[in-house]
Structure formats: C-alpha cells, structure tokens
Backbone as CSV, one residue per row, in Angstrom:
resi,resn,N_x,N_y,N_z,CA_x,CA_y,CA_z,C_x,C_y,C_z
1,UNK,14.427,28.373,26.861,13.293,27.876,27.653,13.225,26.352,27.546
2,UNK,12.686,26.122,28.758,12.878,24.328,28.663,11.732,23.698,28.358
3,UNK,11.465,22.733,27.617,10.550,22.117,26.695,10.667,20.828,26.888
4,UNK,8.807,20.863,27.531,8.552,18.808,26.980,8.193,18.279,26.009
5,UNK,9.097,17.498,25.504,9.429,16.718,24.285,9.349,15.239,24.085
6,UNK,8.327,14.872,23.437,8.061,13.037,23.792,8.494,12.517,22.053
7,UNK,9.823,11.482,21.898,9.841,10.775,21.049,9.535,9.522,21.311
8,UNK,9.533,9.007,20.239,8.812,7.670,20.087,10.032,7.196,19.047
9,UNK,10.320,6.190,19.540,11.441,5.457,18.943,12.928,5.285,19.422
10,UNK,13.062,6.112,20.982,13.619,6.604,21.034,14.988,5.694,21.823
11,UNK,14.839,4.256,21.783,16.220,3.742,22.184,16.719,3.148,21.445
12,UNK,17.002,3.553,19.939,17.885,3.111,19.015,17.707,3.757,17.593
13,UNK,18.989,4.134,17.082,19.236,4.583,15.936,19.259,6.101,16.076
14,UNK,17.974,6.891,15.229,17.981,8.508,15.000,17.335,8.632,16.083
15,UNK,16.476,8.470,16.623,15.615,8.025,17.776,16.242,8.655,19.241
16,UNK,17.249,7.355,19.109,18.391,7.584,20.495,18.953,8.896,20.132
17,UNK,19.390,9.189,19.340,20.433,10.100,19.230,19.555,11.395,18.896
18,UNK,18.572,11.669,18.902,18.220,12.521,19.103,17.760,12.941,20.419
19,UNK,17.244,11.792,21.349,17.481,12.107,22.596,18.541,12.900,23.201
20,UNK,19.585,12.185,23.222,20.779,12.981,23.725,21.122,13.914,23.314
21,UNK,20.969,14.447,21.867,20.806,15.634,21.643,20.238,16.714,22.026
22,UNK,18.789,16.004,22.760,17.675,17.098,23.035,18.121,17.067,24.826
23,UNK,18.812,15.729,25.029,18.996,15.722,26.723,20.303,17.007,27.242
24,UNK,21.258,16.917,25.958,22.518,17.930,26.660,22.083,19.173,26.058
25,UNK,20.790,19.562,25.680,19.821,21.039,25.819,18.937,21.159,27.001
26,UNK,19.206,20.454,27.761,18.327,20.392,29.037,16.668,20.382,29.075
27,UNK,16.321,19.777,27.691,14.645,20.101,28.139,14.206,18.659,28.800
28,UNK,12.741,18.642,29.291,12.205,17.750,29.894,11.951,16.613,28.747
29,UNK,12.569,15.258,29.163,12.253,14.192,27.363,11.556,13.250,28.131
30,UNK,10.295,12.660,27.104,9.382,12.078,27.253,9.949,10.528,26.309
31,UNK,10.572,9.603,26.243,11.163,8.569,26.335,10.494,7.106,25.742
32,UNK,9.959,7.237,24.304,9.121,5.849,24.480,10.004,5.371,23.464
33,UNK,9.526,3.863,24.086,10.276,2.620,23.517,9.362,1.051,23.691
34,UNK,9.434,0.158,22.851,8.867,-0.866,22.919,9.351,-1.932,23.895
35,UNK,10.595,-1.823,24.223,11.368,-2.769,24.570,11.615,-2.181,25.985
36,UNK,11.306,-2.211,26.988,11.194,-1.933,28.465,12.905,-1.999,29.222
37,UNK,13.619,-2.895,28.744,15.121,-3.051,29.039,16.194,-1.729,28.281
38,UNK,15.392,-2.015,27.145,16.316,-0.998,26.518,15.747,0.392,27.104
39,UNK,14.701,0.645,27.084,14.185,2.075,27.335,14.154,2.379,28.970
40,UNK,14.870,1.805,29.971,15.067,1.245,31.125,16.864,2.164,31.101
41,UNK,17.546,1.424,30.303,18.880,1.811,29.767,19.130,3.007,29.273
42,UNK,18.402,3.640,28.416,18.433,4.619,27.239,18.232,5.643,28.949
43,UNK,17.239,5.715,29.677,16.898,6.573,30.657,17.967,6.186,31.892
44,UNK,18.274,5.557,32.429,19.506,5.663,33.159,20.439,6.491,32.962
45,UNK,21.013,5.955,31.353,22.241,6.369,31.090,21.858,8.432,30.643
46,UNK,20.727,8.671,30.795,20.575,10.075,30.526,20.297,10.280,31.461
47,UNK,19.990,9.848,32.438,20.251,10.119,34.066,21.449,10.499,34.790
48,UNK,22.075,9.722,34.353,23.375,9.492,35.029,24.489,10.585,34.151
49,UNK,23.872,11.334,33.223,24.596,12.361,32.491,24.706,13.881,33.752
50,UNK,23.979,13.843,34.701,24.122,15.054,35.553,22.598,16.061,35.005
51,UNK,22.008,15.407,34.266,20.774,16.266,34.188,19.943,16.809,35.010
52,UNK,19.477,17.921,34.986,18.642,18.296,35.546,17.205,18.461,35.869
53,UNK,16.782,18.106,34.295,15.165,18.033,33.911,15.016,16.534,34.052
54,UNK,13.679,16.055,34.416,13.931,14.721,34.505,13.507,14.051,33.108
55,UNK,13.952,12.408,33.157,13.517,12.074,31.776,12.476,11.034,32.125
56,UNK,11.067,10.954,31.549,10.219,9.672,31.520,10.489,8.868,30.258
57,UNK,9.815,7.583,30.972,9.651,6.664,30.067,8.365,5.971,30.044
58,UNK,8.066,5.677,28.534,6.941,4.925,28.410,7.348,4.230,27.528
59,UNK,6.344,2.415,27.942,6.394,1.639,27.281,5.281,0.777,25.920
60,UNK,5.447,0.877,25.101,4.038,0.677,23.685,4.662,0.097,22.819
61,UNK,3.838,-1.139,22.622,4.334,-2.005,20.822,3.214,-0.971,20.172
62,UNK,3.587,0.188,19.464,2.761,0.574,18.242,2.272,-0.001,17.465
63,UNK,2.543,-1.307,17.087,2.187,-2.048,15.907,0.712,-2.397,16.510
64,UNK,0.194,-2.155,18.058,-0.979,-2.262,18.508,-1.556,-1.512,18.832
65,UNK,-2.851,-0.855,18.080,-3.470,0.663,18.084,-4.211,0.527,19.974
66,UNK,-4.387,-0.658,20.592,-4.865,-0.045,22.077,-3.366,0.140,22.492
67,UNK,-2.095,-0.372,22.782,-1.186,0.588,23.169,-0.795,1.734,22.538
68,UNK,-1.116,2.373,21.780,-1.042,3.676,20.683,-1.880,4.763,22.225
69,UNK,-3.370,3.920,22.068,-4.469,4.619,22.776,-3.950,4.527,24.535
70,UNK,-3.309,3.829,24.751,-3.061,3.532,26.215,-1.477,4.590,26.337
71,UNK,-0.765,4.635,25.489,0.745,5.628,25.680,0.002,6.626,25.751
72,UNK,-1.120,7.209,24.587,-1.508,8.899,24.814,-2.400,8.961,26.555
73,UNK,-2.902,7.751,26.533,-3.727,8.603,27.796,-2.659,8.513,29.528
74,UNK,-1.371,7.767,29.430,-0.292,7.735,30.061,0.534,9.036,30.114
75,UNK,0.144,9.578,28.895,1.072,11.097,28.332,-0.092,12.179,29.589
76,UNK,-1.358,12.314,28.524,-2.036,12.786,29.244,-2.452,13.239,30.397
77,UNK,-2.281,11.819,31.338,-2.584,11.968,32.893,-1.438,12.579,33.457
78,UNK,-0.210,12.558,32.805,1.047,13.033,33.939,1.520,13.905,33.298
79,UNK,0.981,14.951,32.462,1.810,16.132,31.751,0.384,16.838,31.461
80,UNK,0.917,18.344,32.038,0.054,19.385,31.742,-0.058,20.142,30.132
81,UNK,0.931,19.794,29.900,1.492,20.243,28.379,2.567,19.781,27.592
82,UNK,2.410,19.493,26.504,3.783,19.108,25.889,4.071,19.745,24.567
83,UNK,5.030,20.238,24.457,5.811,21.593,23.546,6.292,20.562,21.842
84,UNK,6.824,19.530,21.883,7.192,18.765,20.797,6.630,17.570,20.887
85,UNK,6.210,16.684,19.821,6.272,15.324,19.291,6.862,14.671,18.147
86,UNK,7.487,13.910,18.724,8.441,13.608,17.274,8.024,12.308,17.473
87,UNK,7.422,12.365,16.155,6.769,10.708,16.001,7.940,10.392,14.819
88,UNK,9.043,9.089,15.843,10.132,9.034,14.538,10.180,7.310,14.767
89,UNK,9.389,7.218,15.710,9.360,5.466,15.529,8.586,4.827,14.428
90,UNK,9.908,4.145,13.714,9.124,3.586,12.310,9.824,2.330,12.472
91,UNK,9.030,1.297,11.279,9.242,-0.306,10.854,9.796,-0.677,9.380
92,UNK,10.763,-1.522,8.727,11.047,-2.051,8.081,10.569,-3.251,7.296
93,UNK,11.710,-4.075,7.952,11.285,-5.537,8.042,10.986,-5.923,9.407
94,UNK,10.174,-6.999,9.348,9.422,-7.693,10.799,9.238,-8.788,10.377
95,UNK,9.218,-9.837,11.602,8.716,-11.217,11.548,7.387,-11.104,11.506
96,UNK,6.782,-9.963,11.811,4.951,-10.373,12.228,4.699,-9.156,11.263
97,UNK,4.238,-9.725,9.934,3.908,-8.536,8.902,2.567,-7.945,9.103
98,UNK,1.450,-8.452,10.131,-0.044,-8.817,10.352,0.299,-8.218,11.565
99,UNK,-0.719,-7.299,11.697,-0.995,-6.738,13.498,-2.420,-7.578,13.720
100,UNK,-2.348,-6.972,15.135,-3.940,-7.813,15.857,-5.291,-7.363,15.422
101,UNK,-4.803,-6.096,14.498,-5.910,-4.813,14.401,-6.187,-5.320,12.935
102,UNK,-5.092,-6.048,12.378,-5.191,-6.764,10.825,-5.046,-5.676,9.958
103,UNK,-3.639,-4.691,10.222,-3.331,-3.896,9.209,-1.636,-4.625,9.010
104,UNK,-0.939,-4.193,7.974,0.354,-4.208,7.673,1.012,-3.488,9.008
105,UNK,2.146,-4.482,9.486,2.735,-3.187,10.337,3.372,-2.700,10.079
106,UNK,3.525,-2.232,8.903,4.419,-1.006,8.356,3.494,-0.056,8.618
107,UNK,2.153,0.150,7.891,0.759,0.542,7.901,1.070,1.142,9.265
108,UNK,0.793,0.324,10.421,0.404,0.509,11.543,1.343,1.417,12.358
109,UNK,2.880,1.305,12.562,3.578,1.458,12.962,3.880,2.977,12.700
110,UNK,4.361,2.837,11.315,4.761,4.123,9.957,3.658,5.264,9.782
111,UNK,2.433,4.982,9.872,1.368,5.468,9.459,0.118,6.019,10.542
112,UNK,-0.278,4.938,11.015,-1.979,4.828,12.060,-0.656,5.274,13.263
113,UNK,-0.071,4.751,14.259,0.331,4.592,15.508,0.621,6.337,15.401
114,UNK,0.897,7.327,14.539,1.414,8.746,14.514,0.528,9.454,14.530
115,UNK,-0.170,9.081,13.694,-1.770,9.597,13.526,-2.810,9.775,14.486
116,UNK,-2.850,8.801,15.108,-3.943,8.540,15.971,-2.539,9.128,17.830
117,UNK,-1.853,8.928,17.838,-0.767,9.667,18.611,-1.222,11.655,18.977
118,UNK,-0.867,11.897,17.776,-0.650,13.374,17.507,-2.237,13.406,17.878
119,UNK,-3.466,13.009,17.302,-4.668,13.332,17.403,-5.195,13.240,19.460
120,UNK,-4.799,12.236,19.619,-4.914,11.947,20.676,-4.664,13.151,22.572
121,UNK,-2.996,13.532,21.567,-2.465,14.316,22.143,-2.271,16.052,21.876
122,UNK,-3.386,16.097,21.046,-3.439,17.484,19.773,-3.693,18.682,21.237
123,UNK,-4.612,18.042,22.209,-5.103,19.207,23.496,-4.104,19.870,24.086
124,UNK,-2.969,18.510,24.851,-1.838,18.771,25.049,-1.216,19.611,24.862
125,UNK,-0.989,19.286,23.404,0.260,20.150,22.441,-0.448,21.792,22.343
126,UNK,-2.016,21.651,22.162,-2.669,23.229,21.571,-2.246,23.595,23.183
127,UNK,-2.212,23.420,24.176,-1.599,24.249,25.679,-0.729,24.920,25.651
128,UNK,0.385,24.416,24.584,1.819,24.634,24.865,2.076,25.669,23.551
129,UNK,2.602,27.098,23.633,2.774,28.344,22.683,4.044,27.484,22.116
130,UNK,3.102,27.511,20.653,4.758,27.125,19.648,4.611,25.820,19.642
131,UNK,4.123,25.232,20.231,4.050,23.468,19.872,4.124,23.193,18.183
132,UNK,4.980,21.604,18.104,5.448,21.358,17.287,4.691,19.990,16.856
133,UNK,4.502,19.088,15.713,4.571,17.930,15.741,5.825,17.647,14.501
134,UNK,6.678,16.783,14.834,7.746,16.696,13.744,7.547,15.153,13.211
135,UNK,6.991,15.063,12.219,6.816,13.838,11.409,7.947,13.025,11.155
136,UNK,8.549,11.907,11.047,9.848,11.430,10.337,9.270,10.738,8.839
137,UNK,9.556,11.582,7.721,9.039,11.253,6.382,10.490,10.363,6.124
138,UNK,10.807,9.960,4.803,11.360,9.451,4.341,11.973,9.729,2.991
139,UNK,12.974,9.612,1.974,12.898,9.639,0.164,12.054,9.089,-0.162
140,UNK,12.369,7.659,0.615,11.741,6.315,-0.273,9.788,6.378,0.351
141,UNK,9.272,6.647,-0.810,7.977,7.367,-1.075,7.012,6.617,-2.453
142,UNK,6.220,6.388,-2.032,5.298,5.594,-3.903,3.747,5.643,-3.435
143,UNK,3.177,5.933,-4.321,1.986,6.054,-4.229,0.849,5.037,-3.533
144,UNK,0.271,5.603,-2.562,-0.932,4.808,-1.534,-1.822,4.040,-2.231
145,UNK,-1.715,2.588,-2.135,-2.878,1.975,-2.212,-3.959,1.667,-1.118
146,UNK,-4.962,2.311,-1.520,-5.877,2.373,0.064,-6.035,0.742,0.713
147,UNK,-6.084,-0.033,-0.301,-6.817,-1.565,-0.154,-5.125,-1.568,0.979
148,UNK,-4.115,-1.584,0.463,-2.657,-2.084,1.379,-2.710,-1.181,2.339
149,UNK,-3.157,-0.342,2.304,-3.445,1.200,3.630,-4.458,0.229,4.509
150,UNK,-5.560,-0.400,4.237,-6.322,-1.117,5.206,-6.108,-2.334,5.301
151,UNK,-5.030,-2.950,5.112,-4.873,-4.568,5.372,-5.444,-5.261,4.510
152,UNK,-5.653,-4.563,3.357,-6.604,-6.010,2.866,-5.659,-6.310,1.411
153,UNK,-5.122,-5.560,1.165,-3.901,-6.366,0.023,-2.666,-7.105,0.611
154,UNK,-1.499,-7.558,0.163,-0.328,-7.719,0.794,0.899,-6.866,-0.462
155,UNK,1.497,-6.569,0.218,2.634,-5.527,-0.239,4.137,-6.606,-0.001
156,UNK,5.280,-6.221,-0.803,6.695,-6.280,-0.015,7.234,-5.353,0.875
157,UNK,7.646,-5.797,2.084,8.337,-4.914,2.915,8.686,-2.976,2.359
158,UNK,9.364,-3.285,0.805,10.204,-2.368,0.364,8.845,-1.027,0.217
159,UNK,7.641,-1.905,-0.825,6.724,-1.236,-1.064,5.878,-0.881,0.233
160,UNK,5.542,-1.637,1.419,4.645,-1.116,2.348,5.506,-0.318,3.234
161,UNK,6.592,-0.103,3.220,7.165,1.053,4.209,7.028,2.405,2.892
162,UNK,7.342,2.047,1.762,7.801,3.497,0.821,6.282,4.096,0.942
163,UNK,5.127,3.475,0.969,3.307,3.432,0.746,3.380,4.344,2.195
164,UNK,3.991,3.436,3.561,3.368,3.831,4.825,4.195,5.406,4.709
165,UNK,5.062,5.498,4.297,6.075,7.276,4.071,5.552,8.368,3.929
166,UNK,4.517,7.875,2.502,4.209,8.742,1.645,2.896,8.844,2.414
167,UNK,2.054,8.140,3.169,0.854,8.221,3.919,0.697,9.327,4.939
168,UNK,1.942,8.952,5.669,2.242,9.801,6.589,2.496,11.727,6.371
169,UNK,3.184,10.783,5.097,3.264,12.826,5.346,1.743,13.385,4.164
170,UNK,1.485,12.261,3.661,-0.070,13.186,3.305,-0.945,13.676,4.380
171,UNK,-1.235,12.830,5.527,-2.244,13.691,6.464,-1.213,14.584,6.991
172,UNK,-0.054,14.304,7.234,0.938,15.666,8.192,0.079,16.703,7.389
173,UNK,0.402,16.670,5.979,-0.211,18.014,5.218,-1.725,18.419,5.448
174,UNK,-2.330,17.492,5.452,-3.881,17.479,5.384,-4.363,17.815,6.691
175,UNK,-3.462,17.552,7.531,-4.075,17.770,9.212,-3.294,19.311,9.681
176,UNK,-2.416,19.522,9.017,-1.890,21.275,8.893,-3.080,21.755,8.364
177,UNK,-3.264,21.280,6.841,-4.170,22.500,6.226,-6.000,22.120,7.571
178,UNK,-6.136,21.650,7.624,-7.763,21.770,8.435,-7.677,21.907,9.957
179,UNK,-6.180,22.089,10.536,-6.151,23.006,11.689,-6.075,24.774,11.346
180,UNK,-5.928,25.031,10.344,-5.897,26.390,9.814,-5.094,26.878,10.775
181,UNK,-3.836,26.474,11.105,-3.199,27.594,12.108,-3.347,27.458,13.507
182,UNK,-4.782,26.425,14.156,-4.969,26.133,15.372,-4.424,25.057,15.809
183,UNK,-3.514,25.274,16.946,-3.186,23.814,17.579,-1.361,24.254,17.297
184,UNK,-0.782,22.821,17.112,0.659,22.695,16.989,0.966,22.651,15.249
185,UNK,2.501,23.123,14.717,2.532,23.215,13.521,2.691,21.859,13.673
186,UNK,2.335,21.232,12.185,3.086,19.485,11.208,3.657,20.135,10.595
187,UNK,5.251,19.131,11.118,6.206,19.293,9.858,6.948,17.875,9.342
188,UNK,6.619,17.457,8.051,7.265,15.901,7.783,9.058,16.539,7.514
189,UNK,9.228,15.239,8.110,11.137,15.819,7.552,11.182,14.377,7.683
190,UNK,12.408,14.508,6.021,13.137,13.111,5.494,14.387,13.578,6.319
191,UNK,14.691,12.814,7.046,16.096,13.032,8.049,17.628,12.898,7.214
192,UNK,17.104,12.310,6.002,18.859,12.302,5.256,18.457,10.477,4.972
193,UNK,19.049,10.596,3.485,18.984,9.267,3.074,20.417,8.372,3.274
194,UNK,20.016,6.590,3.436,20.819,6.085,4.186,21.655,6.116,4.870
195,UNK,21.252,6.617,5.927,21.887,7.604,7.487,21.613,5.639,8.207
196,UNK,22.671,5.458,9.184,23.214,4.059,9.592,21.962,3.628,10.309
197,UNK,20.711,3.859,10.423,19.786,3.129,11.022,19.310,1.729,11.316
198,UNK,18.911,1.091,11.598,18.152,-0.408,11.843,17.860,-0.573,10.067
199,UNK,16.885,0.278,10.149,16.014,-0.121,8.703,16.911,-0.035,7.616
200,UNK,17.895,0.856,7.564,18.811,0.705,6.496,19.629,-0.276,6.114
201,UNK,20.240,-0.650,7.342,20.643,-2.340,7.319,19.959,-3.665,6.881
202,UNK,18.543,-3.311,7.185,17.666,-4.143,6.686,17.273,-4.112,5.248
203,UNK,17.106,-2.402,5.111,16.876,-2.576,3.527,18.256,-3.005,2.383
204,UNK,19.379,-2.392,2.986,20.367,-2.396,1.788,21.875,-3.364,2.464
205,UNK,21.600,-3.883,3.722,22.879,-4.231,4.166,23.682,-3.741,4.205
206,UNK,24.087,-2.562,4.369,24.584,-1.292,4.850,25.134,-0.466,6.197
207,UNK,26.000,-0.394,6.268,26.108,0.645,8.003,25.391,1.543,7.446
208,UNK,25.442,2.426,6.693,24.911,3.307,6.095,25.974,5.044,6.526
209,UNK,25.372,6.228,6.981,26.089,7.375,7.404,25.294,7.563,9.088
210,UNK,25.983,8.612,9.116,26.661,8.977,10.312,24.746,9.196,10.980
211,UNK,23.799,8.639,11.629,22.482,8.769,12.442,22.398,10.288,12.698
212,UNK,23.451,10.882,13.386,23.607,12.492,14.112,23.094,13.249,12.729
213,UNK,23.251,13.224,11.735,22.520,14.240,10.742,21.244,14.027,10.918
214,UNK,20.491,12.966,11.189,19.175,12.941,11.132,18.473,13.142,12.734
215,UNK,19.306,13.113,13.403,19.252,13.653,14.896,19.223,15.396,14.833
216,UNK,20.192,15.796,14.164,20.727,17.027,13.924,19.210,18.169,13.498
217,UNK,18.871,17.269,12.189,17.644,17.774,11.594,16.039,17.720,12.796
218,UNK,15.769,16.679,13.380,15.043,16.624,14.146,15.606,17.927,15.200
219,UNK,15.875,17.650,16.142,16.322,18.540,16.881,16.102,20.187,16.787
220,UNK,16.764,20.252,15.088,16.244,21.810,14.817,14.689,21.987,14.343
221,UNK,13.800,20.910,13.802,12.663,20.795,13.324,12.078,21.025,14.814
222,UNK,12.307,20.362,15.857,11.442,20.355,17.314,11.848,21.621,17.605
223,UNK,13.152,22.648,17.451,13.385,23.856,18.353,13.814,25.084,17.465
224,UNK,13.835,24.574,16.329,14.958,26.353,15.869,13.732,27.307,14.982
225,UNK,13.721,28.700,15.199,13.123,29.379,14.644,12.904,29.170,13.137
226,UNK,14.151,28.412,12.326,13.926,27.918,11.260,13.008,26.849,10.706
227,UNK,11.985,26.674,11.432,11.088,25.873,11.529,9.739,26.678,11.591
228,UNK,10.062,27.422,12.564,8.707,28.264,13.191,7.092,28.654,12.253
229,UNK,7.278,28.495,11.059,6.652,28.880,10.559,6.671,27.789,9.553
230,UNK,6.309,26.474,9.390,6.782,25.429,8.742,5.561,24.657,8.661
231,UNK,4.712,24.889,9.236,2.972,24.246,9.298,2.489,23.817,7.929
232,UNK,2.683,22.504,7.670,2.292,21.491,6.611,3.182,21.359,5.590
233,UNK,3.941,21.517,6.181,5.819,21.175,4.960,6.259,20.696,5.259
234,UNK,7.273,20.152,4.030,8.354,19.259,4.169,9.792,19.460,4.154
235,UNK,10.509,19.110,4.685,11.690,19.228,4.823,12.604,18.155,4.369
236,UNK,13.379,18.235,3.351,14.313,17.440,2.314,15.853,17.480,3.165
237,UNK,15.677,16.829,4.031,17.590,16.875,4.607,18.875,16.545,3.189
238,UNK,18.498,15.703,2.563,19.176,15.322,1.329,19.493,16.968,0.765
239,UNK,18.244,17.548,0.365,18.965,18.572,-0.390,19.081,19.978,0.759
240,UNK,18.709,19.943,2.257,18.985,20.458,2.931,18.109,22.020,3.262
241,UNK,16.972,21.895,2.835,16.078,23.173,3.064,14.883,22.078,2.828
242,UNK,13.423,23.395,2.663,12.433,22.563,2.570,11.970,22.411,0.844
243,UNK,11.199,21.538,0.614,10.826,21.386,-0.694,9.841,20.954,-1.175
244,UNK,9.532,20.563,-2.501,8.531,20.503,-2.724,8.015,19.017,-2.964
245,UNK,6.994,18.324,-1.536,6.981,16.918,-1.270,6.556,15.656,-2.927
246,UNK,6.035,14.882,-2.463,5.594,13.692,-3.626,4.538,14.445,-4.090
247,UNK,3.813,14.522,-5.376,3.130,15.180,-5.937,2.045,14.682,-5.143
248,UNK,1.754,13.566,-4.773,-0.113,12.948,-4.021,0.088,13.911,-3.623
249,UNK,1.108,14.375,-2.638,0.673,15.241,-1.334,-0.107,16.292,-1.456
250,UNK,0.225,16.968,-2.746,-0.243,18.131,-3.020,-1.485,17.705,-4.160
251,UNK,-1.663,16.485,-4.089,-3.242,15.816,-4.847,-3.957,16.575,-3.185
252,UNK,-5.265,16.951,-3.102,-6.472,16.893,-2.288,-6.941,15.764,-2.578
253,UNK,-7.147,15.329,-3.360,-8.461,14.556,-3.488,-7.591,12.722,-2.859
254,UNK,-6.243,13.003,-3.308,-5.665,11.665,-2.899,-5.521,11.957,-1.381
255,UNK,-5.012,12.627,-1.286,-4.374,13.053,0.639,-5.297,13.021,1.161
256,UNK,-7.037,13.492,0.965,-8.144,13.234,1.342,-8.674,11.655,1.660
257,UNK,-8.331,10.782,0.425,-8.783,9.767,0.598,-7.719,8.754,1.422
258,UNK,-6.671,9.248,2.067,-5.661,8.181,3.005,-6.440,8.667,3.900
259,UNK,-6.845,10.233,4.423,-7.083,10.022,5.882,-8.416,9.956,6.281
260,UNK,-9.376,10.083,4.956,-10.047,9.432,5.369,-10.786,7.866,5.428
261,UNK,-9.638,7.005,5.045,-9.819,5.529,5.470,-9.133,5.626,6.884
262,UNK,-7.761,6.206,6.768,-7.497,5.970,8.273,-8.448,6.130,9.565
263,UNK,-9.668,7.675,9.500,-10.095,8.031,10.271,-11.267,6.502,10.237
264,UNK,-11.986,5.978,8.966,-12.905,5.142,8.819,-12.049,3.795,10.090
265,UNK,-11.012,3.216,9.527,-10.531,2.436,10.249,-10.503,2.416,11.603
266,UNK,-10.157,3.628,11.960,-9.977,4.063,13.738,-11.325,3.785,14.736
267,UNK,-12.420,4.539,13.736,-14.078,4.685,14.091,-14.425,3.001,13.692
268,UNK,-13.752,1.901,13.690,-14.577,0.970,13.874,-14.582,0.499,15.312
C-alpha cells in the first residue's frame, strides 16, 4: 500500500538517502529541506526516476520555530493524511549558535523544531491506520540541562547536540506513554554510529560509513511490521534490535521536566 511520508532533512546525507529509498517503494514523499536549490534538485532528480506517486517539496530553516509552525500548516492544507514522519533533520556545528527564538540551535533544530512538528501534525497522522512518527536519536546522548534546553546557559557544540539527542528521545517516550495508544506510534532510532553524514565530518573529520545503513533502518522503522508495535522505544542500529535507551529516559520525573519546559517555551 502506498504511503505519505514527509522527511525533514531530506536533501543530504541519511535524509537523502532515505528518500530514494522510500522513492524506488513507490510511496507518496513529502520532501523538506532548508535550502530551496537543493530541495528543487533532490525532487527533480526523483522525478525524473519514472515515478509514479508524486513527490512535494517544502521549504523551512527549523532553527526558526514560525517556519516549524508555517511547514506544519503547508503540510496540513494540502494533505488529507499522512502515514509517516521522520523527523531526521538535525544540527551539529553552525555559524549561528543563537536562533531568533533565543534557544541553542542544536536545542531548536535537534529538539523543539520535531516536537512542536509531530504535535502540530499529530491530527494528520491520527487519520492515517498505522501511522508512524520515527524520531532520529543518536549514541552520542548526556544528560539535559534544562537552563541549556532554554537558551539561557551556553554549551559546546559536542555537548548541545549529545543534550538536544537525549531530549528528543525523552518526550518521543513521554509523548508515546500519554497518547496511551491514541494517535501514531514514537519510535527514536540511533541510525548507526559514524555512518558518513555532514555532522560526522564535523564532529570527527571523518567520511565516516556507508549513510544507506541509516537509510536502511529508517525506512524499516517508517514501514516494516518489525516496528509495528514499537510505541515509545528505542531502536539501537549499533547493536541492531531495540534496547534499553539512556537511563533519564526511563527517569519520569526527568523526561517530565524536558517537556515540560519545552511545552512552557512554546506557550510563550
């Protein structure tokens, strides 16, 4: 059955390549990218593959929560339903460590832009039987400082992406457990450690491995029955099944207190 599927991140690295993965399965792909040339390109050239379903594109700097709010209500108006979200667009290093909103954009990008995404688009997804949201978690994981969660500390690159990781997949969990089963499953998946990405180059100077494993893993997280039943778990590509995440996650009282600054932050 053919399935609409919106990534985010999706003209470079695991991103891209999970596109084309999901494009030579023929479902309908929903196409966002920051960069309008590239995501211009990325949709041509999956055009011009002989497809049949068509592919959109949308354009959003995440690192800015009104384009966060302006991509979902773009999703919204022109799709009756959408079956997957793979929120796999994430940040590293950046020249502009400060968003307009005055969070970290690791914070923003890694963390709020998925959050407030999936929430946005939760109606959507509850339309569609079997809907998915597929998180992109990470290894590199360390415990949330709320003050660097709201902009008001400063972090290193290394520490505010490992902080924004581990954020992310605490509400994935926290927003599984208080849908009780209603709506689309959350599932965080670490796609495979230093797989040749952007950020890996950035972090370690590295080609790193082969992107398609972490394409590979997405792909089956958005479609294979081996998933199906996966609502507020994690998935360890490294050791290749699911497992048992960073201990916060399974703190309440910590996983409680990320989302609810995030939600405080959003409501200003």
């Amino acid at each position: 059955m053919t399935k609409a599927i919106l990534i985010t991140g999706a003209t470079v690295g695991i991103g891209l390549a999970t596109a084309r993965a999901l494009a030579s399965l023929g479902h309908t792909l929903l196409l966002h990218g920051r960069n309008p040339d590239k995501l211009n390109a990325v949709q041509m050239d999956l055009t011009r593959s002989g497809r049949v379903e068509p592919v959109h594109s949308y354009v959003a700097d995440l690192s800015r929560l009104e384009e966060v709010e302006n991509l979902a209500q773009a999703v919204v108006a022109n799709h009756h339903s959408l079956d997957v979200l793979i929120n796999n667009a994430g940040v590293y290093e950046t020249p502009e460590t400060r968003t307009v909103d005055g969070l970290d954009t690791r914070f923003s990008v890694n963390t709020f832009a998925p959050y407030l995404l999936t929430k946005r688009l939760w109606n959507l997804l509850s339309a569609a039987d079997g809907a998915r949201v597929v998180n992109l978690s990470s290894a590199a994981q360390s415990p949330v400082q709320i003050d660097a969660l709201l902009g008001k500390s400063t972090l290193s690159a290394g520490a505010a992406y490992a902080q924004s990781k581990l954020a992310l997949t605490m509400w994935s969990s926290q927003m599984a457990l208080s849908s009780d089963g209603e709506g689309p499953a959350i599932i965080a998946v670490n796609p495979g450690s230093m797989l040749g990405s952007k950020m890996v180059k950035q972090a370690f100077g590295v080609a790193g491995g082969d992107v398609s494993q972490g394409a590979d893993v997405l792909a089956r997280a958005a479609l294979s029955e081996e998933f199906a039943d996966a609502n507020g778990q994690y998935f360890d590509n490294d050791s290749g099944q699911f497992a048992s995440p960073h201990p916060d996650v399974q703190n309440n009282r910590k996983s409680k207190a990320v989302v609810d600054a995030i939600e405080g932050f959003l409501a200003k």
